[in-house]
N, C-alpha and C positions, 0 to 999 in steps of 0.2 A: 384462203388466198388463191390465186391463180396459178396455173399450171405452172407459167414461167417464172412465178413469184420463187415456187417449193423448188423450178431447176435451178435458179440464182440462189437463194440461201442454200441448197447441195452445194453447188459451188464454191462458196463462201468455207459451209461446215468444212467439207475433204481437202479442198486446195490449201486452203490456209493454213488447215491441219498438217500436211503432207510436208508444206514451204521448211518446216526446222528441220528435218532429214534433208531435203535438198539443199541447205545450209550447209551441212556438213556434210557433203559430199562438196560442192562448191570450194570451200576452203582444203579440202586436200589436198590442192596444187597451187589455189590463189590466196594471197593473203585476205585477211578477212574485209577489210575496209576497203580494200580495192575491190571486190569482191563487190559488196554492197554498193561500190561507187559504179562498178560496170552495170549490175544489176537496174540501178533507176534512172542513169543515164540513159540508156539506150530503151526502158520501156516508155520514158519521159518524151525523147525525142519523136519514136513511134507515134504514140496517141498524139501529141502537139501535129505529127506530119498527116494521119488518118483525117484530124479533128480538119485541116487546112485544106485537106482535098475534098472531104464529103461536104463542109459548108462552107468552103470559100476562108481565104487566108486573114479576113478582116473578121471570125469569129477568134481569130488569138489576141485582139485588141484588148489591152486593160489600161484601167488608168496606174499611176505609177505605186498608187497605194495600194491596190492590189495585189501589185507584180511585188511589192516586198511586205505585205500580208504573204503572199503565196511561198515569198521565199523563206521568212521566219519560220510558219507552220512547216513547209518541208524539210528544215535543220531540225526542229524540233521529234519532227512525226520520223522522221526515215535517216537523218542522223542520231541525234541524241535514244530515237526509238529502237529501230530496226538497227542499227550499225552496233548498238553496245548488244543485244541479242547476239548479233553475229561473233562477236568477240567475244563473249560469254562461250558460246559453244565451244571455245579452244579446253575449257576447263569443264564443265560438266553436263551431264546427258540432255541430248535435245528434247526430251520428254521433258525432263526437271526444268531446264526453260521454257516450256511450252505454260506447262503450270504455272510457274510462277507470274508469266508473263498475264496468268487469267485474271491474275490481282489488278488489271488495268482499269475496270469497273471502279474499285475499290478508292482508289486513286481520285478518281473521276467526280467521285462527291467530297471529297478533301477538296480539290480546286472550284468545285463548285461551293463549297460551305467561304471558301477565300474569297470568291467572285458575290459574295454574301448573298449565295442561294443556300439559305442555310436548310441542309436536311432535315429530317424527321425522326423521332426516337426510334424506331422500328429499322429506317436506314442504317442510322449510327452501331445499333446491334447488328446489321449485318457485316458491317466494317470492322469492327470488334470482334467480328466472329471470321472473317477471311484473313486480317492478320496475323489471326493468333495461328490459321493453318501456314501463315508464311513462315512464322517461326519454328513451326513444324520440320519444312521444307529446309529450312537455312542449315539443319545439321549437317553438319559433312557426311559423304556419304564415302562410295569407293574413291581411292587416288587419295592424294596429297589433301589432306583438311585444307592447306592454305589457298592449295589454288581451285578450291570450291568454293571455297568462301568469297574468293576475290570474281568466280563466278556468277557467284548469284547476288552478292553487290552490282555488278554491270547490267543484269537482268533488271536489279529494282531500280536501278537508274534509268532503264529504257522504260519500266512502264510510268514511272513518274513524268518522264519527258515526254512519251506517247499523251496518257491522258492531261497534260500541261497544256500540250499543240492541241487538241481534242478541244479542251475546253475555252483558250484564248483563241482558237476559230470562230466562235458562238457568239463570245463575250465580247473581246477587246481588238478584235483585230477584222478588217474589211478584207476576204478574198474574194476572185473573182464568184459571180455570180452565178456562173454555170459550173457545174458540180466537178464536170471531166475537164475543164478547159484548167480549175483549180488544178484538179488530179494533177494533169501533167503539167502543169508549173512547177507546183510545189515533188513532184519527182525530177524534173530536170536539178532545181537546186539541192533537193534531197542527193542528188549523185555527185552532184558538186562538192558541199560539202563534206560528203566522203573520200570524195579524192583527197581536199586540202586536208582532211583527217589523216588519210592515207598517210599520205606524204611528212606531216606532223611526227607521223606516229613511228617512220623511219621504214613504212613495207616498201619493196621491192618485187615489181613486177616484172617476171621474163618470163612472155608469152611462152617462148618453146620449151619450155619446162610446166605446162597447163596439161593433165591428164584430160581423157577423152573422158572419164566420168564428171568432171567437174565442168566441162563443155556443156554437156548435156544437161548437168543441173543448174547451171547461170542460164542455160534456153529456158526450161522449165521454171525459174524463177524469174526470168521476164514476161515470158508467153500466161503461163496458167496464173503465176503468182503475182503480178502488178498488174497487168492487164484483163486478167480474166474474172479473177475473183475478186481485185479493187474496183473493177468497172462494176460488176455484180452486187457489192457491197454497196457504192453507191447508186447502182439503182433500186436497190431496196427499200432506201433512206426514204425515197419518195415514195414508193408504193406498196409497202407492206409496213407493218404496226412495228413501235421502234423495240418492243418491250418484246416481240420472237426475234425480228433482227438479233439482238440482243445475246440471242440463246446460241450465237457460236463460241461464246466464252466459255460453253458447259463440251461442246463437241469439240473444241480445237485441239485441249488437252489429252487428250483421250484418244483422238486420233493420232497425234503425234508421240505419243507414252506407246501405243501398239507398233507403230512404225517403226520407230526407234528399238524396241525391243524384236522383232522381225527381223530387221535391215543390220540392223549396228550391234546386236546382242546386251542391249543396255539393260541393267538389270533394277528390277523393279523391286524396290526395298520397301518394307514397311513404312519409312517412313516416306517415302513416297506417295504410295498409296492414302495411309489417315494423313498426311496436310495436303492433296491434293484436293480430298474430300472435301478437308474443313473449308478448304478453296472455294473451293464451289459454290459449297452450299452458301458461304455470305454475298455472293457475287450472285447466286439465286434469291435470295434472302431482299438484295438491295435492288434490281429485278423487278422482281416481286412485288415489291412497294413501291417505285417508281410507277408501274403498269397502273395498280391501283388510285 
């Protein structure tokens, strides 16, 4: 790959890896879904105002099936995705979401075998082989078994609804045609509807009770984390092979399992560790054979 290729997937690998510590540092003083809802609101609006000054305001034109293409997939990708993430981290280690969150591969050929692309036997043992590390993962760890469990229920709920939007992008549904012009659509309604989740959900937001660390990491998760490494992410898509794109599902965890244990003191249990593995490697495994 090219030089710019190897700084955009860094990007991709650290940032994205980093985003579940700035999570939870984020929620410290904002509630979680407001939280996510400031978050893609304001990096939505950004890219949508960048996109309108560098090529002119008639490149945000879509038709209307687009505009609610654009707005499903971002309920799905950045609600149902990223917002139960968020909520998750109330209950267990951002590392331990981070992992589990690497199951979204896994997912990913479930809804494709649905969209009747049906996998391959080598696939399906990867799949076989990543869920049985989720079951790994699902044990309770430190803290209340209940509110672990209820943890990493929300975690599998965002990567199901992640690769869901992933896949009915592909398959069933028309977004816009230009890659960023989607991006920030489907983040403007991805902020949306986490506000009306917010609000749903009964949080309460008073600015002047927001600590200066939680400032700083809702910048940090607009700036590096929607904007930097989702713009980087989709310019990969176009210019480098999908099967190393791919491979930030092996670095995200990993990054974010050291951070968290660095920053937050979170502690890194055995069983952490072997279903993390088992993680991976079917998510390598399925990878692997798609490449082929």
């Amino acid at each position: 790959m090219t030089t710019a290729a190897w700084v955009a997937l860094g990007a991709v690998y650290f940032v994205w890896g980093s985003t579940y510590l700035a999570i939870r540092y984020a929620i410290e003083s904002i509630p979680p879904l407001s939280s996510a809802a400031l978050r893609f609101s304001l990096a939505g609006l950004l890219l949508c105002a960048f996109l309108a000054i560098r090529r002119g305001p008639s490149a945000l034109r879509v038709t209307r099936g687009q505009l609610a293409s654009a707005a499903l997939i971002g309920t799905l990708l950045l609600l149902g995705g990223n917002g139960f993430v968020v909520l998750s981290e109330q209950y267990i280690p951002s590392g331990t979401s981070a992992l589990l969150v690497a199951s979204v591969p896994l997912w990913i050929v479930v809804w494709r075998a649905v969209a009747k692309d049906r996998p391959t036997a080598p696939m399906l043992v990867g799949v076989l082989i990543g869920f049985a590390g989720l079951v790994v993962l699902m044990r309770p760890g430190g803290g209340g078994a209940h509110n672990y469990v209820l943890g990493v229920v929300l975690v599998l709920i965002a990567s199901i609804s992640w690769a869901f939007g992933s896949v009915a992008s592909k398959v069933w549904l028309t977004p816009p045609k230009d890659p960023f012009v989607a991006s920030a659509y489907q983040m403007v309604f991805g902020g949306i509807g986490c506000g009306i989740a917010a609000a749903l959900h009964g949080e309460h937001f008073h600015p002047g009770a927001i600590t200066a660390t939680s400032v700083w990491a809702t910048v940090y998760l607009v700036g590096a984390g929607s904007l930097v490494a989702f713009s980087s992410y989709v310019w990969l898509l176009k210019n480098a092979p999908i099967s190393t794109v791919a491979t930030y599902a092996y670095v995200n965890p990993v990054v974010a399992v050291a951070l968290g244990a660095l920053f937050l003191s979170e502690t890194i249990t055995a069983a952490v560790v072997v279903g993390g593995l088992i993680v991976v490697l079917g998510v390598a495994v399925v990878i692997a054979t798609e490449r082929r």
